[in-house]
Steps between C-alpha positions, in 0.01 A plus 500: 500500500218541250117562700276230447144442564579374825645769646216719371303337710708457846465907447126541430487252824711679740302889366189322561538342854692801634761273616797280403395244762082488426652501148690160569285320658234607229792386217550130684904653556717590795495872586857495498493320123288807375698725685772398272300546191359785506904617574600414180164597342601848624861477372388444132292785514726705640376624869240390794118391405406541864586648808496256769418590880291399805196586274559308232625503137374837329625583153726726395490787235660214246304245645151705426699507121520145457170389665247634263715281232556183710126503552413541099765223398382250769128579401596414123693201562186399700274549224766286282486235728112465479484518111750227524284290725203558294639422216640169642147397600343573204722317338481216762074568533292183372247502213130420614341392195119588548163392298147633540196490357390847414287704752497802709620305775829375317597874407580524878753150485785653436509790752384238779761242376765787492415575897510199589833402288683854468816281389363351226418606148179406351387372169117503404345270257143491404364130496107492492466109469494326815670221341768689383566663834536137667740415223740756549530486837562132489763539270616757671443792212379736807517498879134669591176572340222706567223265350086433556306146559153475546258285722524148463748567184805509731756392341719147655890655523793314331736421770715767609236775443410688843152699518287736719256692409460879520141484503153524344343772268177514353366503166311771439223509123462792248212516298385810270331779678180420364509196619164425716712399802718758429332718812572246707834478648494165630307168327482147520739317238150323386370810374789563243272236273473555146859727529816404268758466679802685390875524614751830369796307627544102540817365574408150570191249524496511868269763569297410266440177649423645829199732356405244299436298839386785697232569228390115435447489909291839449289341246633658228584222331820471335646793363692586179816790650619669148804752483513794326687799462449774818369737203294257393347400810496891589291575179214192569458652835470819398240407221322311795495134395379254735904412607672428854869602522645345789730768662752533776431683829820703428435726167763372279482837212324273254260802280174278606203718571214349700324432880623306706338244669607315835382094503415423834655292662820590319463093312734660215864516691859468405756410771840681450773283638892515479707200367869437550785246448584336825914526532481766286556901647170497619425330768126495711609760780584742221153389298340593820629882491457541127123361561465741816638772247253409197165503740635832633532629129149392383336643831652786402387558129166409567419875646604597110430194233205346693203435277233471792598786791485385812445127401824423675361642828163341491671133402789422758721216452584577124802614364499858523254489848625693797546322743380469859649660825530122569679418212697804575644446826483127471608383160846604537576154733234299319591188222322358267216288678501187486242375220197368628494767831302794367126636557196259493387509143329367213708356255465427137489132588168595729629387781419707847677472781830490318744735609758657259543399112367175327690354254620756212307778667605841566528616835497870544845598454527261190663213615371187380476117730653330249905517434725435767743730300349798643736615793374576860661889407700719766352715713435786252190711542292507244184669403333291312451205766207485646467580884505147726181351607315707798636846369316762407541471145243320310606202258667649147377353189229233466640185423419426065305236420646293255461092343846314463575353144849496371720694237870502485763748333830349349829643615851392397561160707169389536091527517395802805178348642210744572213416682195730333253554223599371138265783297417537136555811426450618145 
């Protein structure tokens, strides 16, 4: 009889319960079954393994031979087993096909997306057209994106396409440092008058649109938004012409050099939401923990990339805002709310007395009232909701003002509505 990797084992079982009988039952066999094999175990190697009495099974001098070996050979035949397995998985382990729109915040996608699918392998694409985006995923190109809408801009979803948002972040100004409001920290959009307005990275029309709108409703009139080159930009500030650079909160390495100025009010905003194929291997539950895992991520580079310190702390409700001891200890077992059931507030529509978002407006944790498509999410906590009405927390952001007109994008199949600002831009 030749030893096999069985009987390897039946000894390491009977030297490490002390007994042929604990060994046994351990094994799932009859102690007079192992009795047996360990017998002829012993006759192939040529004498006893163990000495067998009232106290037990101890091993012999050739037993304390073989045991150091059994142990080694069962310990690499383990390891075998697991490279096997892994291997089989990866082999078996789906594809997640993944698009984003480049910021800080979708440098964090994949690790979050990893946690949450440690299976699966993941491919990143960069798409910075909103259009685009919506096109792939409805022909099925990629399974999730890490994308950004605007207020009143948000985009109507081809069937098929699920959504929720991971939340709001501000828009923060640079001007040159001699600017005269350049002391000032925090301004009123109005008093960027006179200022060209200048973008070092534009990947769609969108957001212009939206600061076209936001600056019209200042009074600024409309607004020509031109792009140029971040060295470009970076050398006009630096020679201090009259220019506004709109910036995100998060610094993204772009060599501008300037001051930067906080509108108040926050009117300048970009809502980062996730977007997936419905049937596909994403499903909401699982957009719910890679959300959860993207709001934890920004919170935690805003201590480092932050343009405005302490902004985050002063401004709860945000992406990035701690949140409450209520939110805390209460948001773990809290859905989405219902729209229309959130703090007494003045709308864009100027209505009082109306309780939660209006038509196309934002509510604090960036959820819209306006597509049905939005799922009531699991019970995930997440920090960027705002606390309930009557906790301690006070409201997150201000709801934008904003005047409906109508745009739409083309996508493969068909005409994406939009409800927002049509701008000339030059």
């Amino acid at each position: 009889m030749d030893l096999e990797v069985r009987h390897l084992r039946f000894v390491e079982a009977v030297d490490a319960a002390g007994s042929v009988t604990k060994a046994a039952a351990g094994l799932g066999v009859s102690q007079p079954a192992l009795t047996a094999q360990v017998r002829r175990i012993e006759r192939v190697v040529g004498g006893a393994l163990f000495d067998r009495g009232r106290h037990g099974a101890r091993p012999t001098a050739l037993g304390d031979v073989l045991l150091p070996h059994v142990r080694e050979v069962l310990a690499a035949v383990d390891d075998l087993h697991r490279a096997l397995r892994g291997f089989q998985n990866r082999s078996a382990s789906r594809t997640l096909r993944v698009a984003v729109r480049q910021t800080p915040l979708a440098a964090q996608l994949c690790g979050v997306v990893g946690e949450v699918c440690p299976d699966d392998v993941v491919d990143l694409v960069v798409l910075d057209r909103q259009a685009t985006v919506l096109a792939a995923l409805a022909d099925g190109t990629v399974d999730l994106a890490l994308h950004v809408d605007f207020p009143g801009q948000e985009p109507a979803l081809p069937p098929g396409i699920g959504r929720t948002a991971v939340g709001y972040e501000p828009t923060f100004v640079m001007v040159a440092s001699s600017h005269p409001l350049a002391g000032r920290g925090e301004v009123e959009l109005s008093e960027l008058t006179g200022c060209s307005w200048l973008l070092a990275v534009n990947g769609d029309d969108e957001f212009d649109r939206h600061l076209d709108a936001q600056c019209t409703l200042a009074g600024l009139g409309p607004i020509a938004v031109r792009a140029y080159p971040p060295l470009v930009v970076s050398q006009l500030l630096r020679r201090g012409d009259s220019v506004a650079v709109p910036v995100q909160a998060l610094d993204t390495g772009l060599p501008l050099t300037g001051a930067v100025l906080v509108l108040r009010g926050s009117p300048v905003r970009v809502r980062h939401v996730l977007l997936w194929a419905e049937g596909g291997p994403i499903d909401a539950r699982r957009a719910a923990a890679i959300r959860t895992g993207l709001a934890l991520a920004y919170r935690a580079m805003v201590a480092g990339l932050g343009r405005v310190p302490g902004w985050w702390d002063r401004h709860p409700g945000w992406l990035g805002s701690a949140p409450c001891e209520d939110e805390r200890t209460e948001g773990a077992g809290r859905t989405e709310r219902a729209k229309g059931t959130g703090p007494t507030e003045l709308g864009s529509t100027g209505r009082t007395g109306h309780t939660g978002p209006g038509p196309n407006e934002p509510d604090p944790a960036g959820r819209t009232g306006t597509d049905p498509r939005e799922p009531t999410e699991p019970a995930v906590a997440d920090p960027t909701e705002p606390a309930p009405a009557g906790s301690r927390q006070p409201a997150g952001p201000p709801p934008v003002p904003y005047a409906p007109g109508a745009y739409s994008a083309t996508i493969s199949g068909g005409v994406v509505p939009h409800s927002g600002w049509r701008s000339s831009h030059a």
